[in-house]
TORTORDREN-523629 format. One line per field, with one value per atom (N, C-alpha, C): atom name; x negated, y negated, z negated. Coordinates in Angstrom, 2 decimals. Atoms other than C-alpha are relative to their C-alpha. Layout:
BEGIN
site	[CA / ...]
X	[X / ...]
Y	[Y / ...]
Z	[Z / ...]
//
This chain:
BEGIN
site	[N / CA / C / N / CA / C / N / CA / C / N / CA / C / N / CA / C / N / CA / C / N / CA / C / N / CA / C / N / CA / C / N / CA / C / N / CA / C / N / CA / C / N / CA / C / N / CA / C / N / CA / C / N / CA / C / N / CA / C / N / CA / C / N / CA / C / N / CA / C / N / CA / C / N / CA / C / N / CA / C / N / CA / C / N / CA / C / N / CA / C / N / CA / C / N / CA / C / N / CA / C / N / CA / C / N / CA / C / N / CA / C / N / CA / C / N / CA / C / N / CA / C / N / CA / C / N / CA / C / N / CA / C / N / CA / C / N / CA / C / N / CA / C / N / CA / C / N / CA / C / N / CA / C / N / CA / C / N / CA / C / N / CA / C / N / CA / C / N / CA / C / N / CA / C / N / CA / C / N / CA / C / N / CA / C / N / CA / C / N / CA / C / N / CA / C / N / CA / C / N / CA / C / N / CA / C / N / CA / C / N / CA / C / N / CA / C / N / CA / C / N / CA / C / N / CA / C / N / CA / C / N / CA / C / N / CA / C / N / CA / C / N / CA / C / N / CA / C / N / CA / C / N / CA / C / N / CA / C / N / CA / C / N / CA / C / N / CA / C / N / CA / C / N / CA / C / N / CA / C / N / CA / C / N / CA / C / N / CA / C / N / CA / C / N / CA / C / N / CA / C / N / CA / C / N / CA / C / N / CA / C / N / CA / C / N / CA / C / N / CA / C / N / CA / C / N / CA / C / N / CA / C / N / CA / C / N / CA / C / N / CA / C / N / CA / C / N / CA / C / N / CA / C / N / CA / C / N / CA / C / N / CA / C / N / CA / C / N / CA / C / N / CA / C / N / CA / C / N / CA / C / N / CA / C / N / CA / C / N / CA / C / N / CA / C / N / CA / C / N / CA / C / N / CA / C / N / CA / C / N / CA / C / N / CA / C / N / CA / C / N / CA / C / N / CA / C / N / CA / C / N / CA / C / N / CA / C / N / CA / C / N / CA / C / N / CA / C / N / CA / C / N / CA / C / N / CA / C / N / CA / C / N / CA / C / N / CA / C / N / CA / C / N / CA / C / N / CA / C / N / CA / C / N / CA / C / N / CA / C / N / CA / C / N / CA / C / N / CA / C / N / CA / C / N / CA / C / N / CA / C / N / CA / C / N / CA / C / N / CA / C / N / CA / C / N / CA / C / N / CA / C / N / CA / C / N / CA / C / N / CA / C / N / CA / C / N / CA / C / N / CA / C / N / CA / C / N / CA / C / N / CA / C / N / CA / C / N / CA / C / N / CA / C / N / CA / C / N / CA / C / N / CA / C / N / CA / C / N / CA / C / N / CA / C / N / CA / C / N / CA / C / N / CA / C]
X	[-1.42 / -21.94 / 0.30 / -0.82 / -19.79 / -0.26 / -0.08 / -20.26 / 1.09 / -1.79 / -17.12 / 0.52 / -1.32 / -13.86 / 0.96 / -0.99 / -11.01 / 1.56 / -0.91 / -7.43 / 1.31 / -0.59 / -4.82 / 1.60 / -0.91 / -1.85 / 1.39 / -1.64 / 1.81 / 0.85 / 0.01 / 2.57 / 0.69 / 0.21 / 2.48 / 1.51 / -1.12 / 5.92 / 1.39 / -1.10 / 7.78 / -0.27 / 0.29 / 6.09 / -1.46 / 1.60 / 3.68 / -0.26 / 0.11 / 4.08 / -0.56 / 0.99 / 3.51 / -1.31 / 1.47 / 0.18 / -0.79 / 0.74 / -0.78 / -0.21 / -0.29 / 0.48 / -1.69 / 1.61 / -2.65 / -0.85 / 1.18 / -5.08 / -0.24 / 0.29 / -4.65 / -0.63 / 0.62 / -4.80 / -1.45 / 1.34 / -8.13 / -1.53 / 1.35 / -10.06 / 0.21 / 0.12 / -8.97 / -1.32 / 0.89 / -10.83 / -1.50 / 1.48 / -13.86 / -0.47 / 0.06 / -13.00 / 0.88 / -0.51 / -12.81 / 0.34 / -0.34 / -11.20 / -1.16 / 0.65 / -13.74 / 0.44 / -0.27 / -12.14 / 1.27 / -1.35 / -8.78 / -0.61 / 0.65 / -9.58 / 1.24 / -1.03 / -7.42 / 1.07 / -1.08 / -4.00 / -0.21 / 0.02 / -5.38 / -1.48 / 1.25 / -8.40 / -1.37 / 1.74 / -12.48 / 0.14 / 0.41 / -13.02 / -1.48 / 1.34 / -16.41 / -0.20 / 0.01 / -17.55 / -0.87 / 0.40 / -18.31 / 0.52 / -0.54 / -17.22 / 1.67 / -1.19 / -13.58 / 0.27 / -0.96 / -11.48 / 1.30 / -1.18 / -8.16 / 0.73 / -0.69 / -6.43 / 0.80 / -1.47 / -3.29 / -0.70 / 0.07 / -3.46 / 1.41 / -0.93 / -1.19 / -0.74 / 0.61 / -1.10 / 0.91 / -0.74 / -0.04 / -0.33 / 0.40 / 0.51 / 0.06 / 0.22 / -0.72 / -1.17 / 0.74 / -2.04 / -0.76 / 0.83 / -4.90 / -0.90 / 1.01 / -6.72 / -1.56 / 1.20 / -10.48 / -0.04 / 0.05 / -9.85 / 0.87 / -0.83 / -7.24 / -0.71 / 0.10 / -8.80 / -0.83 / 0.96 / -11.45 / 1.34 / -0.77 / -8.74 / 1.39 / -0.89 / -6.06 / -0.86 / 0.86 / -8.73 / -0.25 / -0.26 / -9.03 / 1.67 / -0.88 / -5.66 / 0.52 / -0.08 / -5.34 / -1.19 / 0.50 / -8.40 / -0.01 / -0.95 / -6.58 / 0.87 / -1.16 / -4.13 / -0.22 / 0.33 / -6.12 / -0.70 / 0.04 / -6.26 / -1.37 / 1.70 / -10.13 / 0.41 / -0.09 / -9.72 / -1.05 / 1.20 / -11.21 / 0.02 / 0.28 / -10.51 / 1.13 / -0.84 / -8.95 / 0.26 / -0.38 / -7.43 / 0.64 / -0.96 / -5.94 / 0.66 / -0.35 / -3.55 / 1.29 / -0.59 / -3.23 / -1.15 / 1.02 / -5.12 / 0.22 / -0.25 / -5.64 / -0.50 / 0.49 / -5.98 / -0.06 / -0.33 / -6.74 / -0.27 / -0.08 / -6.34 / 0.15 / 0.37 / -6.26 / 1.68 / -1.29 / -2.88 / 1.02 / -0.59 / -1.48 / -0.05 / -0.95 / -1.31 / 0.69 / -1.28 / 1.38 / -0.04 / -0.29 / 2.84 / -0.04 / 0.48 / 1.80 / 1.11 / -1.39 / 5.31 / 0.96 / -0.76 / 7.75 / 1.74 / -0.81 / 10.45 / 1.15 / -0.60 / 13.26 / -0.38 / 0.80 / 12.23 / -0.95 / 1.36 / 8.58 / 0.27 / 0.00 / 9.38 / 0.27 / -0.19 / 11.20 / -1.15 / 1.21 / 8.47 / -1.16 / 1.21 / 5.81 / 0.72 / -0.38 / 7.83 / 0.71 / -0.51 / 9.04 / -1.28 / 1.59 / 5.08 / -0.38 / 0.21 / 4.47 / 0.76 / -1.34 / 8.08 / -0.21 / 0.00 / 7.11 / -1.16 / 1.31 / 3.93 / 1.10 / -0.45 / 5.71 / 1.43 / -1.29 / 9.63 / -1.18 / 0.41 / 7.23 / -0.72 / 0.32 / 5.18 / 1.15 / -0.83 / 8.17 / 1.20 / -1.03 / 10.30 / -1.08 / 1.14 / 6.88 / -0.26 / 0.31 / 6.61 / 1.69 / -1.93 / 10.44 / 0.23 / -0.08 / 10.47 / -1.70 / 0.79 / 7.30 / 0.14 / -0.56 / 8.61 / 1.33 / -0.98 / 11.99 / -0.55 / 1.11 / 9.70 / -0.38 / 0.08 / 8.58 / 0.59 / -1.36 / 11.58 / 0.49 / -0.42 / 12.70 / -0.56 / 1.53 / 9.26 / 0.40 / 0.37 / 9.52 / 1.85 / -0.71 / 13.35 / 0.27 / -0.04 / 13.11 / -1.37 / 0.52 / 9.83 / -0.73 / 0.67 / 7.92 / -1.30 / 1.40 / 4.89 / -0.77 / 1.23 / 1.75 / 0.60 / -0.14 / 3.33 / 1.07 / -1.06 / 6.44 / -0.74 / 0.25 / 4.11 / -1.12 / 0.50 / 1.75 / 1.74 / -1.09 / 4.87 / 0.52 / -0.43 / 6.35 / -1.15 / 0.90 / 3.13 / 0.30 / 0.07 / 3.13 / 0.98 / -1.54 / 6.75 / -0.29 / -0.05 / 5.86 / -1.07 / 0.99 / 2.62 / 0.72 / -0.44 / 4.48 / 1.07 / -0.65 / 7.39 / -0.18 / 0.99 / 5.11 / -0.16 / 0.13 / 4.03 / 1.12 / -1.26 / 7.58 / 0.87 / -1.02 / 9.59 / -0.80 / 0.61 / 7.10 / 0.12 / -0.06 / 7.05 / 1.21 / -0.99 / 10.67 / 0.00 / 0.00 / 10.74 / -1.11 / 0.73 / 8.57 / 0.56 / -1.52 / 10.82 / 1.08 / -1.45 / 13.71 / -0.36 / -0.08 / 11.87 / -0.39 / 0.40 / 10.52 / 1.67 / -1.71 / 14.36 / 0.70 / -0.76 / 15.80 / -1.00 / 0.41 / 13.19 / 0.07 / -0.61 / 13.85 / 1.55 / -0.87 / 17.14 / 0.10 / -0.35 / 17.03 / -0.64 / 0.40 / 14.97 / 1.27]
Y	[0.24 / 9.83 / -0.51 / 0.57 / 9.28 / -1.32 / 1.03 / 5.86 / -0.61 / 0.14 / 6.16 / 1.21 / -0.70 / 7.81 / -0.40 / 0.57 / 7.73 / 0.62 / -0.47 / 7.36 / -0.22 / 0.33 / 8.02 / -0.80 / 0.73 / 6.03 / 0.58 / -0.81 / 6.61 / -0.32 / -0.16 / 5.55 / -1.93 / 1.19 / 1.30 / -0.49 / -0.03 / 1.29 / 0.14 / -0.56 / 3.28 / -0.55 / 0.57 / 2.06 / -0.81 / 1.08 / -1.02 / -0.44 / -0.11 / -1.93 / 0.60 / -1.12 / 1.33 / 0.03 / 0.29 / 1.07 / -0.74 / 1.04 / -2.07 / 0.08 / -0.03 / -1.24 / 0.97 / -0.76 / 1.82 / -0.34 / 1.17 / -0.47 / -0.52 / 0.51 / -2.20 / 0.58 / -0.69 / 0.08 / 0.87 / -0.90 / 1.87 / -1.34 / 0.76 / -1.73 / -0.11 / 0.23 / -1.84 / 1.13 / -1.06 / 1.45 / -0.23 / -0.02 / 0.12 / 0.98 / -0.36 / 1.45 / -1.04 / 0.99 / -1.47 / 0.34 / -0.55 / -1.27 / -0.86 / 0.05 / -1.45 / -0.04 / 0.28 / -1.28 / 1.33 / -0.48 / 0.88 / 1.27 / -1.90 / 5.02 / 0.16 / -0.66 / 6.90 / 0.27 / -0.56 / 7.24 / -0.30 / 0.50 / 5.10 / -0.62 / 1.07 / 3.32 / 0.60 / -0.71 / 3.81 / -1.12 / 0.91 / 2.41 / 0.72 / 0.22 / 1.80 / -0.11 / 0.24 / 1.98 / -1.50 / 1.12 / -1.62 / -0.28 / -0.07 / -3.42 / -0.17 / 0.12 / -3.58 / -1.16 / 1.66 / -6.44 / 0.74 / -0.43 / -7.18 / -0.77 / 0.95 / -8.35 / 0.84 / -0.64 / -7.67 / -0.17 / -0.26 / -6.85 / -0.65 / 0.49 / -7.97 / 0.14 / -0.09 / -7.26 / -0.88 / 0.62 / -9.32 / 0.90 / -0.71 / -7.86 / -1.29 / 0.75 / -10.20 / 0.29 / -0.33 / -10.10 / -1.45 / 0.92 / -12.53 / -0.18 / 0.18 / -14.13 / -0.63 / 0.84 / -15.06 / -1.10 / 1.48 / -18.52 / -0.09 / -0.02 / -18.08 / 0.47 / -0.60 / -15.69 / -0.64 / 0.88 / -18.53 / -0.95 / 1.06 / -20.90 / 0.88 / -1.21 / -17.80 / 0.24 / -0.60 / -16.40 / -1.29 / 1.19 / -20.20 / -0.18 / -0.21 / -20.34 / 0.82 / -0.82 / -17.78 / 0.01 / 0.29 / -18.43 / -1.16 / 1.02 / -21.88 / -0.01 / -0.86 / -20.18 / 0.95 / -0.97 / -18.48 / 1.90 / -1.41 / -14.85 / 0.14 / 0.20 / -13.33 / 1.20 / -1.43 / -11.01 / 1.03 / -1.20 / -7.19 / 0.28 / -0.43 / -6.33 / 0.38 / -0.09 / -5.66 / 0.78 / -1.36 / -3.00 / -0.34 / 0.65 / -3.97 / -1.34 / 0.72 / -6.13 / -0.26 / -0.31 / -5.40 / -0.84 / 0.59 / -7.51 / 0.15 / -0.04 / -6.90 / -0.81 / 1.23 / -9.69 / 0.09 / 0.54 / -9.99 / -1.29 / 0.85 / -12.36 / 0.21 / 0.04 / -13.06 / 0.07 / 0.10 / -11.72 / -1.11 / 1.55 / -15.25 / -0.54 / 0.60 / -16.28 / 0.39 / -0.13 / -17.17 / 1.21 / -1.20 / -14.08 / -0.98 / 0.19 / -14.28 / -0.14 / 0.18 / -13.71 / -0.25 / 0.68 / -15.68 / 0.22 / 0.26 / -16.28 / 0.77 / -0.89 / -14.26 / 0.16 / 0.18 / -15.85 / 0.47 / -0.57 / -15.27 / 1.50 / -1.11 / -11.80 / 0.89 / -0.61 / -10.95 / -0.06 / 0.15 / -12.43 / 0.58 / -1.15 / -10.25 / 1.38 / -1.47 / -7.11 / -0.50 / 0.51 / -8.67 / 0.41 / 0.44 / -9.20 / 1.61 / -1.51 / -5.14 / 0.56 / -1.15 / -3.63 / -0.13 / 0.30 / -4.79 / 1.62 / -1.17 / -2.39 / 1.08 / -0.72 / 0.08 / 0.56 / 0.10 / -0.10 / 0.88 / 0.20 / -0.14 / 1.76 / -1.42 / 3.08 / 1.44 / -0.84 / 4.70 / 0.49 / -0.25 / 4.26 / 0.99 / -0.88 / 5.68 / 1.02 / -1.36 / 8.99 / 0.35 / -0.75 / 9.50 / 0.29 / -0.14 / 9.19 / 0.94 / -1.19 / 11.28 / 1.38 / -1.22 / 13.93 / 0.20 / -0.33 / 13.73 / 0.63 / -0.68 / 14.17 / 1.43 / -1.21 / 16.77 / 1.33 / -1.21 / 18.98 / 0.10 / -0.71 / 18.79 / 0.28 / -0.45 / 19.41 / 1.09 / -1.58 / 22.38 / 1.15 / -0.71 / 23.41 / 0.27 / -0.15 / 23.12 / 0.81 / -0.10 / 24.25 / 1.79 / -0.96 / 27.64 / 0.31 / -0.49 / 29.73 / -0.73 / 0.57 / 28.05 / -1.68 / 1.06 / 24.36 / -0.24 / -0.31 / 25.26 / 0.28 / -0.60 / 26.72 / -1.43 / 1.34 / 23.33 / -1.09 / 1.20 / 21.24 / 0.46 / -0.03 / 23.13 / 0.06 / 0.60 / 22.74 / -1.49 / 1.03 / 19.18 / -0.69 / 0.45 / 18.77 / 0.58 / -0.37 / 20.49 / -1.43 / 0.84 / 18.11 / -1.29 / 1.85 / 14.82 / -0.25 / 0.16 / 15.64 / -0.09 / -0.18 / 16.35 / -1.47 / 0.97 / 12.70 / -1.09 / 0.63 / 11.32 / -0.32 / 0.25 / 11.95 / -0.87 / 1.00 / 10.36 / -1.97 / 0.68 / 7.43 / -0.83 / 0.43 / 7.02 / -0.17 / 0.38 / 7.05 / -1.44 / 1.43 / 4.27 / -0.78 / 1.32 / 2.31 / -0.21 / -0.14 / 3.12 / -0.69 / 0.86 / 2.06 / -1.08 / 1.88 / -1.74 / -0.39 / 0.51 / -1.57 / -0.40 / -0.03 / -1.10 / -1.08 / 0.88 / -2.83 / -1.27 / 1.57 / -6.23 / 0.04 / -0.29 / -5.33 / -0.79 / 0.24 / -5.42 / -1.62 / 1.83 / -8.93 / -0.52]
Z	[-0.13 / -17.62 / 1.41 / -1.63 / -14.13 / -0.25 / -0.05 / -12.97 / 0.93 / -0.76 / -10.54 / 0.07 / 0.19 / -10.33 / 0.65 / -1.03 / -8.20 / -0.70 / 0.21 / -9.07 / 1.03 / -1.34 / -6.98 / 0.05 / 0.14 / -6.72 / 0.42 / 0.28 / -7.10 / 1.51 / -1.47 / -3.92 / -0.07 / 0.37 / -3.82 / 0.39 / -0.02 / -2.35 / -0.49 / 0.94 / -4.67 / -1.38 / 1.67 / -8.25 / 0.36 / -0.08 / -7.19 / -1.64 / 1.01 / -10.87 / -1.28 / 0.33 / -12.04 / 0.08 / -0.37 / -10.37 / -0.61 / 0.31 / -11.29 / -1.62 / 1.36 / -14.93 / -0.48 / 0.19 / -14.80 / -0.03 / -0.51 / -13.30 / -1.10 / 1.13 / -16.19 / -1.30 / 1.22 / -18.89 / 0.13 / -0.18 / -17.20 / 0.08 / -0.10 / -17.01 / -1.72 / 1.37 / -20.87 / -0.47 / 0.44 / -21.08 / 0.43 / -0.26 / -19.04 / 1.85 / -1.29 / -15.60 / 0.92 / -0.29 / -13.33 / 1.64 / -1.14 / -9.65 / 0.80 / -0.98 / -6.91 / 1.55 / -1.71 / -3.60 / -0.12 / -0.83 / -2.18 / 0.50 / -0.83 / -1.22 / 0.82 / 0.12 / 0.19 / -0.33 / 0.56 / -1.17 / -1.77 / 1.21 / -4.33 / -0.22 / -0.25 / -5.72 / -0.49 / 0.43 / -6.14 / -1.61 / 1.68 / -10.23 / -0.55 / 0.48 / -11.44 / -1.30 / 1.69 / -15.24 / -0.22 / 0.31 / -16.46 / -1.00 / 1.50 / -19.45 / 0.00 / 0.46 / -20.91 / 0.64 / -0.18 / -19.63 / -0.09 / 0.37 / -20.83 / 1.28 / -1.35 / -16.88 / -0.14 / -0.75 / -15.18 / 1.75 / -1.57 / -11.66 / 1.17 / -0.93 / -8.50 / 1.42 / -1.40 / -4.91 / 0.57 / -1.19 / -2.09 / 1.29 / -1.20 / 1.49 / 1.24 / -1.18 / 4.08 / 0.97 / -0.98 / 7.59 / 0.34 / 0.07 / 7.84 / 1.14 / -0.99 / 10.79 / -0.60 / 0.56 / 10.41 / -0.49 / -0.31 / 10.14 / -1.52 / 0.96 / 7.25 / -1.19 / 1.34 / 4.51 / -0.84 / 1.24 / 2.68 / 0.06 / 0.68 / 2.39 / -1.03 / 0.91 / 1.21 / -0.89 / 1.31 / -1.28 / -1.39 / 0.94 / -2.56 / -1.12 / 0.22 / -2.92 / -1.63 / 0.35 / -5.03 / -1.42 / 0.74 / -6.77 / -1.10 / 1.07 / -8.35 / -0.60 / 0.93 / -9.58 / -1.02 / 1.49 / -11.95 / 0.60 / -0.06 / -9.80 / 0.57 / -0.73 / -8.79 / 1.07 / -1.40 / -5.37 / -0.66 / 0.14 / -6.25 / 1.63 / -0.75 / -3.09 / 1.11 / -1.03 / 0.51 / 0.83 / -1.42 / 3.09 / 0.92 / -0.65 / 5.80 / 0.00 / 0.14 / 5.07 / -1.47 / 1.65 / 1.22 / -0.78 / 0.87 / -1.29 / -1.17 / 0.91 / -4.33 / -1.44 / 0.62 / -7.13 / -1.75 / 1.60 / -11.07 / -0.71 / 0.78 / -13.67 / -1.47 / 1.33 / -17.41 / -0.05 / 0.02 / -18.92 / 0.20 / 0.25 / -19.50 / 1.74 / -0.83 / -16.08 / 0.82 / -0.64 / -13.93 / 0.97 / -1.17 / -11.56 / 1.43 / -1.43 / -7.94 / 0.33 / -0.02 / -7.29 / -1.36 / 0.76 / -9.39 / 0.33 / -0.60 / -7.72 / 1.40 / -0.92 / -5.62 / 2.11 / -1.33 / -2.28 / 0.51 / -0.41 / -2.68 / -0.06 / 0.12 / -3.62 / 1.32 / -1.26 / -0.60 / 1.57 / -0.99 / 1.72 / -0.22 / 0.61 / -0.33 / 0.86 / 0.07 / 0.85 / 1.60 / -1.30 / 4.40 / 1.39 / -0.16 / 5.24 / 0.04 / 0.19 / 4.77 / 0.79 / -0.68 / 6.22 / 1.56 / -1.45 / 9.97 / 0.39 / -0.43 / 10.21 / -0.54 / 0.63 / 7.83 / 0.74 / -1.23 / 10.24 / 1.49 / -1.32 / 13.37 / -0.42 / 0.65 / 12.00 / 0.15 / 0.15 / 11.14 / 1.36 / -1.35 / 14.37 / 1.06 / -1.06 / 16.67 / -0.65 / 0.12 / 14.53 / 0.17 / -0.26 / 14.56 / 2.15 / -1.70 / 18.70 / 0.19 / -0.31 / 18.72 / -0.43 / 0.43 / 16.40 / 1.19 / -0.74 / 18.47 / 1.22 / -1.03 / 21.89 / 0.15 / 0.13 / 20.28 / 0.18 / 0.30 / 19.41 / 1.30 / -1.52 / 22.95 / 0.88 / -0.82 / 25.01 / -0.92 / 0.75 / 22.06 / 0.54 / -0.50 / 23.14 / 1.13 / -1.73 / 26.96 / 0.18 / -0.55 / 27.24 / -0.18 / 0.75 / 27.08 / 0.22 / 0.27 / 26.45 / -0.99 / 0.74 / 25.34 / -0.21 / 0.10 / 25.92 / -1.34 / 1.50 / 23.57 / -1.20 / 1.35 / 20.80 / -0.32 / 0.11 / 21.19 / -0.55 / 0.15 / 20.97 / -1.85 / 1.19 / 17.93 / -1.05 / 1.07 / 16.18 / -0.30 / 0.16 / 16.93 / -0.90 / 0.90 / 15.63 / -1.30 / 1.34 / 12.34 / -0.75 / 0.40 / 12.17 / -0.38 / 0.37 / 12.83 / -0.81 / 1.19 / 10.81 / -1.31 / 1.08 / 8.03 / -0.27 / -0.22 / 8.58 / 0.08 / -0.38 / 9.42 / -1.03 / 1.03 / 6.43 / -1.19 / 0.99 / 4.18 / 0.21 / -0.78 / 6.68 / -0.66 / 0.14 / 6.56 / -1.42 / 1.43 / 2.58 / -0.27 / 0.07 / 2.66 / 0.73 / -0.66 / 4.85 / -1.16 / 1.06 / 2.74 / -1.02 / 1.06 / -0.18 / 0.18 / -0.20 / 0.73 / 0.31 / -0.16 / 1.83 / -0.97 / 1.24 / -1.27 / -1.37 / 0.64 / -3.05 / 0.35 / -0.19 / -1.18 / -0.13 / 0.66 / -1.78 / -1.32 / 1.44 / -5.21 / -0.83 / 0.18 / -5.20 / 0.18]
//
């Protein structure tokens, strides 16, 4: 029998919940999360646990992440694991949510939108770049450029939907 499996995630922006909601029901089944892939997570076969999951997005200097992981660990939650500046934490249904509170909520989703804004503004001015190196220019440099503009737009509109949504989701905190 497989001893890992990868599932891929709905996209953590648009249904973090969602996510976390799966997570859950696949360590019920005995597939526990191991670490962050690609566009969703590596899960390992071990035994059943009945947790809930939760992510926080923070950017962490050396000096910070044993006293954050403590943190976190008195509160009941055990770190599976980290990307960047995504962590991901379980606990026993019963305790308290990582985020509680409208405040914290918005600073969970504040803490993410800087990289995510910043991302999204440097493919939008490189796609733009693009399109006009591709309408001023010709031959071989024009047909490089309008590749490029197909590539980074490709890349761009997803971008921007992920802006939009941390938007609307602090928003709605």
């Amino acid at each position: 029998m497989k001893k890992t499996k990868y599932m891929m995630s709905d996209g953590l922006a648009f249904s973090e919940e969602k996510d976390m909601e799966k997570l859950r029901k696949k360590s019920l089944q005995g597939w526990n999360v191991k670490d962050f892939k690609f566009m969703g997570y590596g899960l390992e076969r071990g035994e059943k646990e009945d947790v809930i999951y939760s992510i926080d997005y923070r950017s962490l200097a050396n000096d910070e992440a044993d006293e954050y992981m403590e943190y976190f660990s008195a509160a009941g939650w055990t770190h599976v694991c980290s990307e960047v500046n995504m962590h991901l934490f379980k606990a026993a249904p019963d305790t308290a949510p990582i985020y509680s509170e409208k405040d914290s909520k918005k600073e969970k989703y504040r803490a993410g939108e800087k990289l995510v804004y910043g991302l999204a503004a440097f493919l939008i001015l490189v796609s733009f770049f693009l399109l006009v190196v591709n309408k001023y220019a010709a031959g071989t440099l024009q047909t490089i450029a309008n590749i490029g503009f197909i590539i980074f737009l490709a890349i761009t509109i997803p971008a921007i939907m992920t802006a939009l949504a941390i938007s609307f989701r602090k928003w709605r905190v």
